[in-house]
C-alpha positions as CSV (number, residue, x, y, z in Angstrom):
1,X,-23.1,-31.5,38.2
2,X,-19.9,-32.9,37.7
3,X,-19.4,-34.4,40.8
4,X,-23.1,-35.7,40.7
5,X,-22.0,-37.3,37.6
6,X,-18.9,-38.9,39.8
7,X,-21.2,-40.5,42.4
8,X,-23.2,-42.0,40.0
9,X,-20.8,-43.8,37.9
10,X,-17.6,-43.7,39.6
11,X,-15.8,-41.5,37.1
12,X,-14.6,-38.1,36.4
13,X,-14.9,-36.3,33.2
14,X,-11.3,-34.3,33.4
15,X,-12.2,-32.1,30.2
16,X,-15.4,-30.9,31.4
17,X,-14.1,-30.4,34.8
18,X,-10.8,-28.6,33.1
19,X,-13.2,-26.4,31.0
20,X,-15.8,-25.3,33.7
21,X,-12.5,-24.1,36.0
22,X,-11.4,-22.7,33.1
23,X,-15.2,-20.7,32.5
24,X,-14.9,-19.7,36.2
25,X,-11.5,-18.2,36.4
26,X,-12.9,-16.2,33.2
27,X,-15.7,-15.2,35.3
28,X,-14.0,-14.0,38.4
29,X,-11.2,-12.3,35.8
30,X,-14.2,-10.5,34.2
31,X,-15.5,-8.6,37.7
32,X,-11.8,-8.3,38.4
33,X,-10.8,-6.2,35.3
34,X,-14.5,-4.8,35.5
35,X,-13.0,-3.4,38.6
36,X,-9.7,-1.9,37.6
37,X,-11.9,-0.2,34.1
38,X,-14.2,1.5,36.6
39,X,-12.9,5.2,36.1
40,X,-14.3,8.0,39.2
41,X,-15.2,11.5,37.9
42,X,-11.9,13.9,37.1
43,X,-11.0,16.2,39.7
44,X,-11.4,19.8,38.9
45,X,-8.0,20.5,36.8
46,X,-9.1,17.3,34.3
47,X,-12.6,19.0,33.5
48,X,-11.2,20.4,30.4
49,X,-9.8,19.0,27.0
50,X,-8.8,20.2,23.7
51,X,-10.7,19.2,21.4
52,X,-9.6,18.4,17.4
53,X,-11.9,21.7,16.4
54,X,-9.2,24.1,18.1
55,X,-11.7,24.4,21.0
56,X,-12.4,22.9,24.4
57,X,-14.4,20.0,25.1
58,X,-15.6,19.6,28.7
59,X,-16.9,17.0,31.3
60,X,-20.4,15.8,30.8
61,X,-20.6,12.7,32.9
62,X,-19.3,8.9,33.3
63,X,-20.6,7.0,30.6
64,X,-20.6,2.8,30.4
65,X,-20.0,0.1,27.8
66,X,-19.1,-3.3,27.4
67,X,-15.9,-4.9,25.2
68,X,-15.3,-8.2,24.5
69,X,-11.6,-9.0,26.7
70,X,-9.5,-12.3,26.9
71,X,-11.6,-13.2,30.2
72,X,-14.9,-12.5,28.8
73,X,-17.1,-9.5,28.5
74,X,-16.5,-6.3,31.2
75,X,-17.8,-3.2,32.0
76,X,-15.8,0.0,31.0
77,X,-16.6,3.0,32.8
78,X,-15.6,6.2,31.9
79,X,-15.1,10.1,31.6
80,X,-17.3,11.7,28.5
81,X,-16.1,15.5,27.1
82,X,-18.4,17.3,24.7
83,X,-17.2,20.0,22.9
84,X,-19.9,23.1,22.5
85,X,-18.3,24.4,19.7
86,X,-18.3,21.7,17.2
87,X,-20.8,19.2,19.1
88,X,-18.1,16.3,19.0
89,X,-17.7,14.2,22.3
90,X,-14.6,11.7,22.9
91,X,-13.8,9.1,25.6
92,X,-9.6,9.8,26.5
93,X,-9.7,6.5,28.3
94,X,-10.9,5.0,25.2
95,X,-8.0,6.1,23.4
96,X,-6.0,5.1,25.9
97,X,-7.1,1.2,26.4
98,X,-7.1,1.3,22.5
99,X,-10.7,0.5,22.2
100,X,-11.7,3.7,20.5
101,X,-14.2,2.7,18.4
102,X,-14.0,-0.8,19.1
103,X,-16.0,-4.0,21.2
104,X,-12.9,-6.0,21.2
105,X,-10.2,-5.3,23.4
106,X,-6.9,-5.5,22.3
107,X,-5.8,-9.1,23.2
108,X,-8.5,-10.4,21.8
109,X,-8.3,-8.8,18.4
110,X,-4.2,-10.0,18.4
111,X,-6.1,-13.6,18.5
112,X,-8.8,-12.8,15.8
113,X,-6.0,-11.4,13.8
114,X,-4.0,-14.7,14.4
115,X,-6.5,-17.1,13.5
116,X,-8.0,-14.9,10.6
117,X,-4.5,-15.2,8.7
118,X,-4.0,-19.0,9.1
119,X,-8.0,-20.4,8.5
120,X,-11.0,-19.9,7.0
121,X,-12.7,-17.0,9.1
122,X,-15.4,-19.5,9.9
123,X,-12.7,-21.8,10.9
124,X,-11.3,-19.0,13.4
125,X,-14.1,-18.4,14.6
126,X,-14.6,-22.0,15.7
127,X,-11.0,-22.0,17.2
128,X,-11.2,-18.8,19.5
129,X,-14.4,-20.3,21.3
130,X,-12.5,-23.8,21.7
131,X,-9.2,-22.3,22.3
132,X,-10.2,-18.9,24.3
133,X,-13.4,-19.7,25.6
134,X,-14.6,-16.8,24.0
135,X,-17.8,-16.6,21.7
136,X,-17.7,-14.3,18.5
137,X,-19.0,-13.8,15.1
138,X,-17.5,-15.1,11.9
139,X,-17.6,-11.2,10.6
140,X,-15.5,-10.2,13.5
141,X,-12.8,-12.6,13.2
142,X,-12.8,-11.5,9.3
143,X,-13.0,-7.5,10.0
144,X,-10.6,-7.7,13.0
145,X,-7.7,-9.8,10.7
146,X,-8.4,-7.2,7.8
147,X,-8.2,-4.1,9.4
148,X,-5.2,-5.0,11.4
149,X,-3.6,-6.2,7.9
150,X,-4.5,-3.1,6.5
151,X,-2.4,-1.5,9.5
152,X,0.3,-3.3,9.1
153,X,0.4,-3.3,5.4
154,X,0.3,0.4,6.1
155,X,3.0,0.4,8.3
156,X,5.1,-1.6,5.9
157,X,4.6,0.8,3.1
158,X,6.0,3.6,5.3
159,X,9.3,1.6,5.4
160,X,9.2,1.2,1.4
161,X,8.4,4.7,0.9
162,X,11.4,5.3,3.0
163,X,13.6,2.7,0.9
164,X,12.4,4.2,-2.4
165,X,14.3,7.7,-0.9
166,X,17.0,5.6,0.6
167,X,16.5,6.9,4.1
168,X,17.1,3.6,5.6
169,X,18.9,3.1,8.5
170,X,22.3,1.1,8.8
171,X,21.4,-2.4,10.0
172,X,24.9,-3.3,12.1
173,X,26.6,-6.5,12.5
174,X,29.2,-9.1,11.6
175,X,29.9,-9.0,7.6
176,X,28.1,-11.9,5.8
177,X,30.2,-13.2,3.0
178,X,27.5,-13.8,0.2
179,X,23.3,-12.8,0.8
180,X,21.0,-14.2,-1.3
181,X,18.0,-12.7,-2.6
182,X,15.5,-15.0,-4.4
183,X,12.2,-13.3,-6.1
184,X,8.8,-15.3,-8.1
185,X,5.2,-14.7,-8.8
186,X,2.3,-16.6,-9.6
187,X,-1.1,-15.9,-10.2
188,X,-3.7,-15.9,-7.2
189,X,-7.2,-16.3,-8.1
190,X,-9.7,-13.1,-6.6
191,X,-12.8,-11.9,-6.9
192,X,-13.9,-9.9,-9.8
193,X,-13.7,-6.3,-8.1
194,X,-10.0,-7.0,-8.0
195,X,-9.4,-7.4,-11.7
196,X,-11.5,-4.9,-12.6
197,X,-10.4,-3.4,-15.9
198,X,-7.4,-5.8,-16.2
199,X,-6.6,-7.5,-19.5
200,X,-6.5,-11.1,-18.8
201,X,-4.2,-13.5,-20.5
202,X,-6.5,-14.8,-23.7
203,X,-7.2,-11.8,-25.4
204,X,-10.7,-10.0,-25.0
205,X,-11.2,-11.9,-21.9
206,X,-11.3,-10.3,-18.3
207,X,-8.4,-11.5,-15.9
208,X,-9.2,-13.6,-13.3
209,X,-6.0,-13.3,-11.1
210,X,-3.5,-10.7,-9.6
211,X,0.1,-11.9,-10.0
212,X,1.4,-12.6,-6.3
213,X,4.9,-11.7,-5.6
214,X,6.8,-13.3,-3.1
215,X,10.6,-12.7,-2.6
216,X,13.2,-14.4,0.6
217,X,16.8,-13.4,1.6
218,X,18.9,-16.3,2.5
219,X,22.7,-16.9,3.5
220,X,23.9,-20.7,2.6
221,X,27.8,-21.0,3.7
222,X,28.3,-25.0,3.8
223,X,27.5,-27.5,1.0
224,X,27.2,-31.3,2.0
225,X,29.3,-33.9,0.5
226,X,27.7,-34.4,-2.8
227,X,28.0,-30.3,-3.7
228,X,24.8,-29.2,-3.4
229,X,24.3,-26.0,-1.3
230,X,23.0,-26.0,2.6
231,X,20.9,-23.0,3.7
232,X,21.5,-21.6,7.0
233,X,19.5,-22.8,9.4
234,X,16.6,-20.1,10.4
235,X,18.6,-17.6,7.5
236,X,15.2,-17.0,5.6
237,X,13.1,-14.3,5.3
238,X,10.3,-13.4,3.4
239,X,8.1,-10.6,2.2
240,X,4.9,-10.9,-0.4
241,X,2.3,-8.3,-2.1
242,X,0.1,-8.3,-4.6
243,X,1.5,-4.9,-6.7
244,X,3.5,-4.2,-9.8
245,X,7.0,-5.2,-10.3
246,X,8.6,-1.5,-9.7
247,X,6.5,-1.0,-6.1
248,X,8.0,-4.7,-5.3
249,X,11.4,-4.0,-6.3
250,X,11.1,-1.8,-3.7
251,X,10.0,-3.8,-1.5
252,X,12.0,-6.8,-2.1
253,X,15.3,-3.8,-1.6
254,X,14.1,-3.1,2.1
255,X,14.1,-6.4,3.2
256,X,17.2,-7.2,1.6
257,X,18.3,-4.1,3.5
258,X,17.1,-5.2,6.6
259,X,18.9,-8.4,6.2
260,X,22.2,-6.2,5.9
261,X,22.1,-5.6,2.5
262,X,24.9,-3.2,3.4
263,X,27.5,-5.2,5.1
264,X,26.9,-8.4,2.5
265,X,30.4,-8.9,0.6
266,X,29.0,-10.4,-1.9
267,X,25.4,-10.0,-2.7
268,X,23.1,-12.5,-5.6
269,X,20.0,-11.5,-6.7
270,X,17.8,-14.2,-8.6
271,X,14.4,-14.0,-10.2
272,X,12.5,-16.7,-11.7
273,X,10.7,-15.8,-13.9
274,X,10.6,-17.1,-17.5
275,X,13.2,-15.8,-19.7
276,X,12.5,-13.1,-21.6
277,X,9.1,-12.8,-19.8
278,X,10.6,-9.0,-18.7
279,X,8.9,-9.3,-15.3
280,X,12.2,-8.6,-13.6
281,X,13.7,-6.1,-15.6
282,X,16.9,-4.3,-13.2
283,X,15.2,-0.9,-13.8
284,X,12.9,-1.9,-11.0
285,X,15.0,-2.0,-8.3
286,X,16.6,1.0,-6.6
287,X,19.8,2.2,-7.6
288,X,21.6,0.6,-4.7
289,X,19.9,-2.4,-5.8
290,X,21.3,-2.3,-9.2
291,X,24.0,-0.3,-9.2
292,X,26.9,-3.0,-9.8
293,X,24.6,-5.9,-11.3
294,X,26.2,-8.2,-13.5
295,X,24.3,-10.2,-15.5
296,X,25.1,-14.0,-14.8
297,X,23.3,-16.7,-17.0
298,X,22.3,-20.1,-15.0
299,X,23.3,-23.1,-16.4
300,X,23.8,-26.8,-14.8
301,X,27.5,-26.4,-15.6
302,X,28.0,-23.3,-13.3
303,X,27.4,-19.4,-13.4
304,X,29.9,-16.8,-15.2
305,X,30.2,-13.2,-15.1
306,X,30.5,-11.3,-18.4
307,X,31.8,-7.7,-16.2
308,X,31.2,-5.9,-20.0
309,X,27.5,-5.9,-19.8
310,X,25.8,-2.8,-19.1
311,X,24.4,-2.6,-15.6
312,X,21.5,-1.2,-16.9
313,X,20.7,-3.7,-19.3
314,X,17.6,-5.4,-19.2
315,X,19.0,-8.8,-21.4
316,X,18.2,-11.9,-19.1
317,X,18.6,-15.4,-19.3
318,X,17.3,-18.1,-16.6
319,X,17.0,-14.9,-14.8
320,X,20.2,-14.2,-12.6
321,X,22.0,-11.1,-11.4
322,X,24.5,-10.7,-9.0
323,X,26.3,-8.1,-7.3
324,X,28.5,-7.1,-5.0
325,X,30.2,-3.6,-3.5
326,X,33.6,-4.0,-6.0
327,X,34.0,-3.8,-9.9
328,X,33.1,-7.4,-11.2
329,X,36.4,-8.3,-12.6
330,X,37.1,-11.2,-11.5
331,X,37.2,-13.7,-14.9
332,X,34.2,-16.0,-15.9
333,X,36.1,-19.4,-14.8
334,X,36.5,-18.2,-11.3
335,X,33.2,-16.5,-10.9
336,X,31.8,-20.0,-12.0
337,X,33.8,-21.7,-9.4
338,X,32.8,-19.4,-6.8
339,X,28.8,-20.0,-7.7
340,X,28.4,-23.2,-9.3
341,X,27.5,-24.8,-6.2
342,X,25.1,-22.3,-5.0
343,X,23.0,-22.6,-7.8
344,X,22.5,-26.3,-6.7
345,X,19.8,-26.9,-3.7
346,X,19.1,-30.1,-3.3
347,X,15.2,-31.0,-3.5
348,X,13.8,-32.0,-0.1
């Protein structure tokens, strides 16, 4: 068709041309991988599994299905075991391709995953067919991007679980004169299953948004001429949940951690919230965390250090605390030298 359309009017369409190699290279990739998935019956020592029950489950017969794959739909053919016992069967090679349970195959729920978090699911849908060639349902780009943020979230709270006991291990490296650790939330609108039973902000009203919480570690080592603070380049991190204060204190401490928390010389730790709003109080954090805060009031005239105030305190203003592995005693004139000009980020 293509060329037809060439003899006719002396032109070729390079996109359609681009696209129908592109279809069948997917094609011929399809009976290739259909190939390599094509599983022959297990010899005589492989007729046997155990099975979750405590008993065995044993060879029944080759069974087929289809999955979705980066080339297109292919054939999967493979070993099933029943167990008499408990009446369960299960597919190893399923297991193994991780597609237990699951039409998509794993590269192509890495790219649901990627264009569920950026677009509207809709949207990602749209993109995979242009992009991948690949033809799939608005629901599965939204199930595929939730379950595999449930899994990571998962995964994530593993290592906060693990901070919270301060079984972390020690991230090594060169020692980082000052880390900066920056913390803010804001309220996200979500549906009403979300706030259910929440107390919204005019009184006998329902809420209508979770507060989001998102916090960044930073270096900045250089300021420019005009005294205003330069970040290192590629220095920020960032981490974000929708969850109390104390189960992000916990999380903002593990990224910090992972930063290198541990070999930071000096370490400042700055919330902005509104003062006196209490969202930040240091009891949240873990000990670590708070162990040698000083409070440090912001002000456009510089930061001091007042080394008498409780570390456990609570008492805020503009929301800064700062710490670092040695007793604060250095005075309040030359802790305000030392931080004036971090406090100062010029606005891009």
């Amino acid at each position: 068709m293509i060329f037809q359309d060439r003899r006719k009017n002396g032109k070729l369409d390079l996109e359609a041309l681009e696209m129908a190699m592109r279809s069948a290279m997917h094609q011929a990739g399809a009976v290739a991988l259909s190939r390599l998935l094509q599983c022959a019956p297990p010899g005589p020592d492989q007729r046997e599994r155990a099975c979750s029950c405590g008993q065995t489950a044993r060879y029944r017969e080759l069974r087929s299905r289809r999955i979705l794959t980066a080339v297109g739909e292919v054939e999967l053919l493979r070993p099933y075991y029943l167990c008499s016992h408990c009446h369960n069967g299960q597919f190893p090679f399923d297991a193994e391709l991780d597609v237990e349970g699951q039409d998509l195959s794993p590269g192509v729920r890495r790219m649901l995953a990627v264009v569920g978090s950026e677009a509207p699911f809709d949207h990602g849908r749209q993109q995979i067919e242009l992009l991948a060639g690949l033809a799939v349902t608005t629901k599965a780009v939204e199930r595929t991007a939730e379950t595999i943020g449930s899994d990571i979230a998962r995964c994530e709270q593993v290592q906060v679980d693990r901070a919270l006991q301060l079984d972390l291990p020690i991230v090594v490296g060169e020692p980082i004169p000052i880390l900066y650790v920056q913390m803010d939330g804001t309220g996200v609108p979500v549906v009403k299953k979300e706030t259910a039973g929440r107390t919204g902000k005019v009184d006998g009203q329902p809420a209508h948004t979770r507060e989001g919480k998102l916090g960044c570690a930073f270096t900045q080592t250089k300021w420019d001429a005009d005294g205003y603070a330069i970040r290192d380049p590629d220095s920020t991190t960032y981490t974000g949940a929708i969850e109390t204060a104390s189960e992000f204190g916990q999380r903002i401490y593990l990224e910090a951690w992972n930063r290198g928390w541990s070999r930071a010389e000096t370490k400042v730790v700055k919330e902005t919230a509104p003062s006196g709003s209490g969202t930040w109080p240091p009891s949240i954090f873990p000990a670590p965390f708070r162990s040698s805060i000083c409070f440090m009031p912001a002000s456009t005239s510089g930061l001091w250090c007042d080394s008498s105030t409780p570390v456990t305190t609570s008492v805020r203003n503009n929301g800064f605390y700062v710490t670092s592995p040695n007793s604060m005693t250095a005075t309040s004139k030359s802790w305000s030298a030392f931080f004036a000009p971090s406090t100062r980020q010029r606005q891009n």
